[in-house]
C-alpha positions in Angstrom: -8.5 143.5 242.8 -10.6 146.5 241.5 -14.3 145.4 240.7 -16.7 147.2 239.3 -20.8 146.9 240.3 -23.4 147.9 238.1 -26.6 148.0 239.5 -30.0 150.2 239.7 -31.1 149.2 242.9 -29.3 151.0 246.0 -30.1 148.0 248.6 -28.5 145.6 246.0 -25.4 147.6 245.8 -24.8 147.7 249.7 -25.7 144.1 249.9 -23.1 143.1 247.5 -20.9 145.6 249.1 -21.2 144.2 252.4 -19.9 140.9 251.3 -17.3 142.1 249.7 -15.9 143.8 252.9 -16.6 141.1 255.4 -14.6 138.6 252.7 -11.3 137.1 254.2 -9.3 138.5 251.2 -10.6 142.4 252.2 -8.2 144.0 248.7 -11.0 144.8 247.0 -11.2 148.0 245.0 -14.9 148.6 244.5 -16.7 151.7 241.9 -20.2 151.3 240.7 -22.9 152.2 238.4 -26.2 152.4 238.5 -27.0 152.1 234.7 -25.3 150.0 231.8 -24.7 153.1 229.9 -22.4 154.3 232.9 -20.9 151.0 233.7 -19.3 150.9 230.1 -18.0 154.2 230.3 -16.2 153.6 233.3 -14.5 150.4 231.1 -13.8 152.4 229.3 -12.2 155.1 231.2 -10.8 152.1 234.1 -9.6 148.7 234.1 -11.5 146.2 236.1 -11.0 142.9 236.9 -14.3 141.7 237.8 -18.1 143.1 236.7 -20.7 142.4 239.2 -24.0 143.0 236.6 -27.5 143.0 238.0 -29.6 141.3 235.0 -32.5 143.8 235.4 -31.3 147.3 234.5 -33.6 150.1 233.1 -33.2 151.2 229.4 -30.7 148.4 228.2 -30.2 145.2 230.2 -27.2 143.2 231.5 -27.1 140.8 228.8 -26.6 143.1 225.8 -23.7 144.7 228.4 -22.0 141.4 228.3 -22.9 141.2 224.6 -21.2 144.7 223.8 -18.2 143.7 226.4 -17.4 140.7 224.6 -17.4 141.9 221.2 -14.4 143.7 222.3 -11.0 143.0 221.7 -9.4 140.1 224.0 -13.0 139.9 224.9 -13.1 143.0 226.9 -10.5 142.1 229.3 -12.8 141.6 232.0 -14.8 138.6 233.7 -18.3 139.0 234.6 -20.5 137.6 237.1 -24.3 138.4 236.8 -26.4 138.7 239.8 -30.3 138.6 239.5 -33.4 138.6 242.3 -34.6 135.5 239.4 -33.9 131.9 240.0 -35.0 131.3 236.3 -32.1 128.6 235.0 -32.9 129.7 231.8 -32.2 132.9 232.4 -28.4 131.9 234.2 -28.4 130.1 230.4 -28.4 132.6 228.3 -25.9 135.0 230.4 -23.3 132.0 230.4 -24.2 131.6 226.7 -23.6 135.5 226.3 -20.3 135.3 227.8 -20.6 135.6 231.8 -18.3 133.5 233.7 -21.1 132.7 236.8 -24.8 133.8 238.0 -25.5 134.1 241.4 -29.0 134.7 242.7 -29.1 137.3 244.7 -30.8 135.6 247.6 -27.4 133.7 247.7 -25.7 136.2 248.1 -22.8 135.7 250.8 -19.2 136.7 251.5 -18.1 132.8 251.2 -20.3 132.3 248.0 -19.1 135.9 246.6 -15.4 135.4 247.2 -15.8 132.2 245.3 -17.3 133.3 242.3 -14.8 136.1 242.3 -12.1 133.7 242.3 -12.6 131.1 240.0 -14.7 133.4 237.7 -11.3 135.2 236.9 -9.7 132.2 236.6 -11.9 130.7 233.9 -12.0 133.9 232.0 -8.2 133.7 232.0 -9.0 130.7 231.0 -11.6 131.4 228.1 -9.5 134.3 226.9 -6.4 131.9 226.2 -9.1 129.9 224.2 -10.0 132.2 222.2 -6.5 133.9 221.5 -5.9 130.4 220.1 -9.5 130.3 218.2 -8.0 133.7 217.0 -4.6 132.5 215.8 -6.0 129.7 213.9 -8.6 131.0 212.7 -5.7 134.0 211.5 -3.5 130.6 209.8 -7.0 129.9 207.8 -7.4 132.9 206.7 -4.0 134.5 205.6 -1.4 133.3 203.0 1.8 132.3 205.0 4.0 133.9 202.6 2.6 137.2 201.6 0.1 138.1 204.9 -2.3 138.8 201.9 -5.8 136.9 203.1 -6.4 133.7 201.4 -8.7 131.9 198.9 -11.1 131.2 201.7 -11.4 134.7 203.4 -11.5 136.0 200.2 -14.8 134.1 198.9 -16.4 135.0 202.3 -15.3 138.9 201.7 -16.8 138.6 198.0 -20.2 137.1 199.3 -20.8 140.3 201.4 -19.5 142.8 199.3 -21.8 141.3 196.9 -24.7 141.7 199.7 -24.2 144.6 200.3 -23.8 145.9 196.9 -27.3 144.5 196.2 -28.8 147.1 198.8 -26.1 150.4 197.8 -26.9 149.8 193.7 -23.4 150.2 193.3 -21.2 147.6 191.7 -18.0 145.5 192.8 -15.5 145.4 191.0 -12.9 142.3 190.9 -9.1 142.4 189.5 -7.7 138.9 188.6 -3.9 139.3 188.7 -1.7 136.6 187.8 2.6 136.9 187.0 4.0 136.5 183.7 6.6 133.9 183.3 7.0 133.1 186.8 8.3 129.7 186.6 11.4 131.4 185.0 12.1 133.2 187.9 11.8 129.8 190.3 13.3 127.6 187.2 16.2 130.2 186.9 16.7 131.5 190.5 15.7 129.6 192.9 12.4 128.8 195.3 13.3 131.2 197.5 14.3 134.1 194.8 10.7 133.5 193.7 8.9 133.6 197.2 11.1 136.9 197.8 9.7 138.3 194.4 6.0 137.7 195.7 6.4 139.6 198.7 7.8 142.6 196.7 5.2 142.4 194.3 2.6 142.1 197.6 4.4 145.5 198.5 4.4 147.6 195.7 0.5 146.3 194.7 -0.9 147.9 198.0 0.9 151.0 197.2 -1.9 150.9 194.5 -4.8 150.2 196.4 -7.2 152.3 198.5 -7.7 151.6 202.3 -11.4 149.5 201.6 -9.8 147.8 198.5 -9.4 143.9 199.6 -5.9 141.9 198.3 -6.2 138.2 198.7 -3.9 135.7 197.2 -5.6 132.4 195.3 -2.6 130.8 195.4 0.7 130.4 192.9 1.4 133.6 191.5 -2.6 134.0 191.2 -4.0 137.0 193.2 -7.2 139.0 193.1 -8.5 142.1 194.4 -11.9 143.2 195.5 -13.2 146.9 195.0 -16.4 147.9 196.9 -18.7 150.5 196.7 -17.8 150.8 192.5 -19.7 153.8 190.9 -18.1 153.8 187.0 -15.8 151.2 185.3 -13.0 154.2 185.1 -12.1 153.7 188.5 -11.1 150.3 188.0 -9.0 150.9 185.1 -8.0 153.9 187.3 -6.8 151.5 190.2 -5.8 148.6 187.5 -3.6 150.7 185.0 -1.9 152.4 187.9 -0.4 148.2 189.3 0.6 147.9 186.2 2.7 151.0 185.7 4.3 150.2 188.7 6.0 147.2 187.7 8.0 149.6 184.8 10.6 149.5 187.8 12.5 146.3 187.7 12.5 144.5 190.8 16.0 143.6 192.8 16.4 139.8 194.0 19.1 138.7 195.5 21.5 140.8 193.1 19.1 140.3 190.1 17.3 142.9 188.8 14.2 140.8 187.3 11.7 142.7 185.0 8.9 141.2 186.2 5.3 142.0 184.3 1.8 141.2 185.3 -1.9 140.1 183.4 -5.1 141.3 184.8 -8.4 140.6 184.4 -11.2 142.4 185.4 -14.7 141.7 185.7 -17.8 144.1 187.6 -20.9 143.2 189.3 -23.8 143.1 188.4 -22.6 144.8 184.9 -20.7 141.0 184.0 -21.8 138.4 186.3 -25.0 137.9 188.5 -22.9 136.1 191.1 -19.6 135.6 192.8 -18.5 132.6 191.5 -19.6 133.8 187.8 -17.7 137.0 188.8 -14.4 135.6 189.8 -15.1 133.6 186.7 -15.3 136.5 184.6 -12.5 138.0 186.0 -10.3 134.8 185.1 -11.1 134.6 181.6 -10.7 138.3 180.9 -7.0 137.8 182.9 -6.6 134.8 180.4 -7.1 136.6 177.6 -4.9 139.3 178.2 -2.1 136.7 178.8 -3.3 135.9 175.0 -3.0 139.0 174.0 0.9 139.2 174.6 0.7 139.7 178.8 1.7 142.8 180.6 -2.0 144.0 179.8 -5.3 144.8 181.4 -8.2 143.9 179.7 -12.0 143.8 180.6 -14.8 141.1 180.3 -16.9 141.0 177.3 -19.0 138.6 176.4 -17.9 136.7 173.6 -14.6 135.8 175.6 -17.2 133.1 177.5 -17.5 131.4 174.4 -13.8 131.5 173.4 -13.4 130.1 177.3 -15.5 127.5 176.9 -14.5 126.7 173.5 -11.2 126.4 174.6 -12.0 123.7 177.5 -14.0 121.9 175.5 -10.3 121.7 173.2 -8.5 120.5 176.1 -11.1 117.7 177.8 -11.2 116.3 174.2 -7.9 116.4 173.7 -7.1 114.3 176.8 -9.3 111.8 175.8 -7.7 111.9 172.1 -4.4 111.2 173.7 -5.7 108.2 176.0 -6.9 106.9 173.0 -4.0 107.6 170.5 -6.9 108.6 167.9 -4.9 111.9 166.5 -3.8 111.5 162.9 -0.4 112.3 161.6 0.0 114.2 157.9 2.9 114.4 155.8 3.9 117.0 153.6 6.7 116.6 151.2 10.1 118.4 151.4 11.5 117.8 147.5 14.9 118.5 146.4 14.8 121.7 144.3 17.1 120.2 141.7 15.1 117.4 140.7 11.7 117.8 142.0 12.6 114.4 144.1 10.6 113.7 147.6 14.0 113.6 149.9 11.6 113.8 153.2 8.7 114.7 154.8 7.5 116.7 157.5 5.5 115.7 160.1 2.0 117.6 160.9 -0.8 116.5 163.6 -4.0 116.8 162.7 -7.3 116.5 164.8 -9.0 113.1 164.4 -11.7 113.1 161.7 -14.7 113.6 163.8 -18.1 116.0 163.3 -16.0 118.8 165.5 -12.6 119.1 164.3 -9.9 121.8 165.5 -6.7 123.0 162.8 -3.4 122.8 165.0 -3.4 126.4 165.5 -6.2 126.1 168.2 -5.1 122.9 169.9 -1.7 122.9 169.8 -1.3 126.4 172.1 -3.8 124.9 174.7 -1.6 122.0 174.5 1.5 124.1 175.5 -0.4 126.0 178.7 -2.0 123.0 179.8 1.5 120.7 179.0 -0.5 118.1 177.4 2.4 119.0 174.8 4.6 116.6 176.6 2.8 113.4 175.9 1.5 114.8 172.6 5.1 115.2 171.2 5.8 112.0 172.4 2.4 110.3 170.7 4.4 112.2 167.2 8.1 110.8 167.3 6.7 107.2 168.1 4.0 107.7 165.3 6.1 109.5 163.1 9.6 107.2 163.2 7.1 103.9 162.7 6.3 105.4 159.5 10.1 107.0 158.9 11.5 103.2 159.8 9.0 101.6 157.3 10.1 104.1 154.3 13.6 103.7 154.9 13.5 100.1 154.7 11.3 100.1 151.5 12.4 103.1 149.2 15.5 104.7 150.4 17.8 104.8 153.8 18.1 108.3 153.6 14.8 109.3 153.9 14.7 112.1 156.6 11.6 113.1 158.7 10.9 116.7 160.0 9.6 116.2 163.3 8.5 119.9 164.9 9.1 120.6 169.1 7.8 123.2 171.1 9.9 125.7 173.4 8.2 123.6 176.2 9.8 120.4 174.7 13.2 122.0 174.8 12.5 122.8 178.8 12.1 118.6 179.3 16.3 117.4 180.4 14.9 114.2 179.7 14.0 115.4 175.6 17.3 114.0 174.1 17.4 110.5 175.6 13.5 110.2 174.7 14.9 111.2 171.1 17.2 108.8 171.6 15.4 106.1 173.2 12.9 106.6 170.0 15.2 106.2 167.0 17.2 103.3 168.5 13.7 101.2 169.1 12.7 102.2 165.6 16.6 101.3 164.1 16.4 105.0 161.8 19.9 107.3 161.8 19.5 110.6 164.0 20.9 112.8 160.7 17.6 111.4 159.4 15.3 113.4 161.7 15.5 116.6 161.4 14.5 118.8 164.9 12.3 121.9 163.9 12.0 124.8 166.1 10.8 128.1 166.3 12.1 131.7 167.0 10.4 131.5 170.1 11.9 128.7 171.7 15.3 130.6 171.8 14.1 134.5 173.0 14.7 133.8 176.3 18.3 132.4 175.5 17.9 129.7 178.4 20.4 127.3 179.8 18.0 124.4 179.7 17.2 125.3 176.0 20.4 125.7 174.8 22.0 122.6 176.3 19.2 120.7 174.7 19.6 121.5 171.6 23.4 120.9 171.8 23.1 117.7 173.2 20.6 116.7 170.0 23.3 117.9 167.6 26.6 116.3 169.5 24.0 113.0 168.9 23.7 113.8 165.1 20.1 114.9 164.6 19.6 117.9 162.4 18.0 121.2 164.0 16.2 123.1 161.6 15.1 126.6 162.0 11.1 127.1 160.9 9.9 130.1 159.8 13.2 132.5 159.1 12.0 135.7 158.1 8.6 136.2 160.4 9.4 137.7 163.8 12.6 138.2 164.9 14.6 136.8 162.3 17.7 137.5 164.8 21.4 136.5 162.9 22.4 135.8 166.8 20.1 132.5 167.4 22.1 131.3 163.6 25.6 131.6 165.3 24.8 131.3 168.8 22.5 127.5 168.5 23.5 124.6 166.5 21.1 125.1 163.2 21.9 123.5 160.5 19.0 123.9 158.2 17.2 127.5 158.1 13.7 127.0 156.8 12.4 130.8 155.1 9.0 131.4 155.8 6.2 132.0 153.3 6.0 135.5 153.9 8.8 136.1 151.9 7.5 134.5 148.7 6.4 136.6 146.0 3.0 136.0 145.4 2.6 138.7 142.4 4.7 138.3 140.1 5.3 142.4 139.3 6.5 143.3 142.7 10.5 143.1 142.5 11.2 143.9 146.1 10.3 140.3 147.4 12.4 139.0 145.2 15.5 140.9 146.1 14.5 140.8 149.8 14.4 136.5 149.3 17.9 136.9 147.3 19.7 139.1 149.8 18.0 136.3 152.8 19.1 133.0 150.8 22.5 134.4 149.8 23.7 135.2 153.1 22.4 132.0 154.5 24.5 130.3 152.0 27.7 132.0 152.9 27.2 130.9 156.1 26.8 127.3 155.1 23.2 126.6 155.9 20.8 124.0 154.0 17.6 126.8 152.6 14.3 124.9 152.4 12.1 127.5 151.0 8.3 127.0 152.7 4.9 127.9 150.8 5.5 127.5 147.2 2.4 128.0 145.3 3.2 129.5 142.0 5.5 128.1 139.1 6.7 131.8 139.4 7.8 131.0 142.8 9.3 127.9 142.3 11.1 129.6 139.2 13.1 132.0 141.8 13.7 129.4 144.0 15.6 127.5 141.1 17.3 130.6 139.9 18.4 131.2 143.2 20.0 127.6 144.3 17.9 127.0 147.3 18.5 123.5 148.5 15.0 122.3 149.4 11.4 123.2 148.7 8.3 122.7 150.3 4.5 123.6 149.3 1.1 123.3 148.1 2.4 123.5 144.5 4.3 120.3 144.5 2.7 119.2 147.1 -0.1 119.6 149.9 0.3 117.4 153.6 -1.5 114.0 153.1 -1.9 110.8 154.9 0.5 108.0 155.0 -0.8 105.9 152.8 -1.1 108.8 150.1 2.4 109.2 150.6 3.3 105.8 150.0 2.1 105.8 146.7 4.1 108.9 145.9 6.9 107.3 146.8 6.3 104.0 145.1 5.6 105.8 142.1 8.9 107.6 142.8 11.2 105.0 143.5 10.0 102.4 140.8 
């Protein structure tokens, strides 16, 4: 057993000496030093498995020996006995406290007591050191993400409070990155759990390729990571760091076989240029990421402001809307569809409006938040009950073949259960499905999905209609009009002519309507405004026509009268 004694006082050393060689067990390998400057260099040069320390050494004393020892890792390796001329318990106290295994007075000093302390002072720092290899390893599970090895929510927040403590006494900023994956669900939806764990760990790769040695990674959880930058001196070096992640994710990543294109939002956010605290500058960083998932994803973009009040504005949207929901307060508009060879209301679409209260909200705001937060779910479901009461009522009174326009969201389409719901619906309110007509976007079939597409199919093989809204904004692709089950193609307002000298509209609406014609689709022509317009509708046989000319959306008890008016 090699110890090592470090001592100042000659007679002290040849005490403890003596007992050493007159113990029963005589295998000791004994070096010393007479200062605690030398006794750590000779831990550092040697391994020892036992530290005799006096307490009273010149210049620097034992404890802040055992202080430096045990900050070390696997606590220095080492168990230490202290041995002081005081009997002071306080004094034994704080050296156990500090990390000694045993104190021994050095009047009690004897080859018995010695070998003793030896003995089981190694054994309970074998002891200790198994402790705190566990304290270690949990203490690693609490702080690290499973998946990724990235550190976690929890170290990261600790990591952010000094950084931000330490940027208060350099002056220089920190800078934060909010990162979160684009379409991710598609990739778990499409592929698999584990294709989507594998993806995260690749993106976890090539992301540090980015990063400089001090930058700190951390994932929040989900697909939601952040990344601390210390010691910031201009805002170009975070759109340095941030522009160079996102060029590297121009390479497509390989999964399994798949090559996913896989694209990334950030956010970022500085302190104390955007935020006078860490939780307002993770905040920051959020809403910037947020908007530049608004902004069309794949984009970097940088707090300002005004996007605070567009934040808040946009919670406030969705706490209100909850409690809309709860209590079934929205109101449903109609806005006639009118045969365009008689000027005859054949049906009406279907439009939700805000409740009439001091702080109202058009569709266009609500209805997006609806869609991220998938409130949409339970607010498309509040519309076909609310709307097919009102279809069943005006069937029964003016005319069985009434239809209703009723329009679902791409998140709809993602629902297997959407068809029997349908269904479930129109058999409770006793109305034909070739009365409701389905009305979808463009958007709802870019991505071409399996889920989508056997949706919609299932609605048609049932008999209800699938319109397609606003042909002739966007895409316009001819593929979604062969490849899905449309039967109605609804031509957005774009397309209408609203001065009357510009020819090129008109052709441009001709060339549209005639092809869709050949290929045996119903035209409803959208935002009619002008007797000019409605003139070129006429002249060019479209089916159906739908605006604020002939008519604006209105309640249902405006409508009623139209149609008693109508059908008297």
């Amino acid at each position: 057993m090699r110890i090592l004694i470090v001592d100042d006082d000659e007679i002290d050393i040849a005490l403890v000496k003596r007992a050493l060689s007159s113990s029963l067990q005589n295998s000791y390998e004994v070096k010393e030093a007479d200062s605690v400057a030398k006794g750590l260099a000779l831990i550092e040069a040697e391994t020892f498995d036992v530290i005799l320390l006096d307490y009273h050494m010149p210049e620097v004393n034992g404890i802040e020996m055992i202080i430096d020892i045990r900050s070390r890792p696997n606590l220095g390796n080492t168990a230490i006995i202290v041995i002081s001329a005081a009997q002071d318990s306080s004094i034994a106290l704080n050296c156990i406290e500090a990390g000694a295994q045993d104190f021994i007075p050095k009047i009690d000093i004897s080859h018995v007591k010695l070998h003793q302390a030896i003995i089981h002072s190694k054994k309970r720092f074998e002891m200790e050191q198994r402790m705190h290899e566990s304290y270690l390893a949990l203490k690693n599970m609490a702080e690290t993400d499973q998946l990724t090895g990235l550190h976690n929510r929890y170290y990261f927040d600790e990591t952010l409070k000094f950084m931000i403590a330490n940027s208060d006494r350099s002056k220089l900023s920190v800078g934060m990155l909010a990162l979160d994956l684009d379409d991710f669900k598609h990739v778990n939806d499409s592929l698999g759990h584990h294709a989507g764990d594998q993806l995260l760990v690749d993106l976890v790769a090539r992301v540090k390729e980015c990063l400089r040695i001090n930058d700190g990674f951390a994932r929040l959880g989900g697909d939601e990571f952040a990344i601390t930058l210390a010691n910031v001196h201009s805002v170009e070096e975070v759109n340095m760091i941030a522009n160079r992640i996102l060029s590297s994710f121009q390479k497509p990543f390989l999964i399994d076989g798949h090559r996913i294109k896989c694209t990334i939002s950030m956010g970022a956010a500085l302190y104390p240029n955007d935020a006078e605290s860490r939780v307002q500058l993770v905040k920051c960083a959020d809403i910037a990421m947020y908007r530049a998932k608004q902004n069309g994803k794949n984009a970097l973009r940088f707090y300002e402001s005004h996007y605070q009040n567009e934040f808040n504005r946009r919670f406030l949207i969705q706490s209100e809307m909850s409690e809309i929901l709860r209590k079934s307060s929205f109101r449903l508009f109609y806005q006639p569809v009118f045969c365009a060879h008689n000027d005859k209301i054949k049906g009406v679409e279907a439009l939700i409006r805000w409740p009439d209260t001091p702080k109202s909200y058009t569709p266009d705001e609500f209805i997006p938040i609806a869609e991220e937060t998938r409130l949409i779910h339970d607010l498309g479901q509040w519309v076909l009950t609310t709307a097919l009461t009102d279809l069943a009522s005006w069937q029964r009174r003016f005319d069985s073949n009434f239809a209703m326009a009723i329009n679902i969201s791409a998140l709809q389409l993602q629902d297997p259960q959407l068809t029997q719901k349908i269904i479930d619906e129109t058999t409770r309110h006793g109305v034909r499905p070739d009365t409701i007509i389905l009305e979808i976007t463009e958007t709802a079939l870019l991505e071409d999905d399996e889920v989508t597409r056997e949706t919609l199919h299932s609605l048609s093989s049932q008999g209800f209609k699938i319109a397609l809204d606003d042909f002739g904004m966007g895409f316009s692709s001819i593929s979604h009009l062969n490849n899905f089950p449309i039967d109605i193609v609804k031509l957005d307002k774009s397309l209408q002519n609203k001065v009357p000298s510009v020819n090129n509209k008109k052709s441009l609406l001709e060339a549209v309507t005639l092809m869709l014609k050949l290929l045996n689709f119903i035209v409803v022509a959208e935002g009619i405004e002008t007797e000019e317009q409605l003139l070129v509708c006429h002249e060019l046989n479209i089916d159906k026509i739908q605006g604020y000319l002939l008519g604006k959306p209105m309640p249902g008890n405006i409508l009623e009268e139209k149609l008693l008016a109508q059908y008297q």
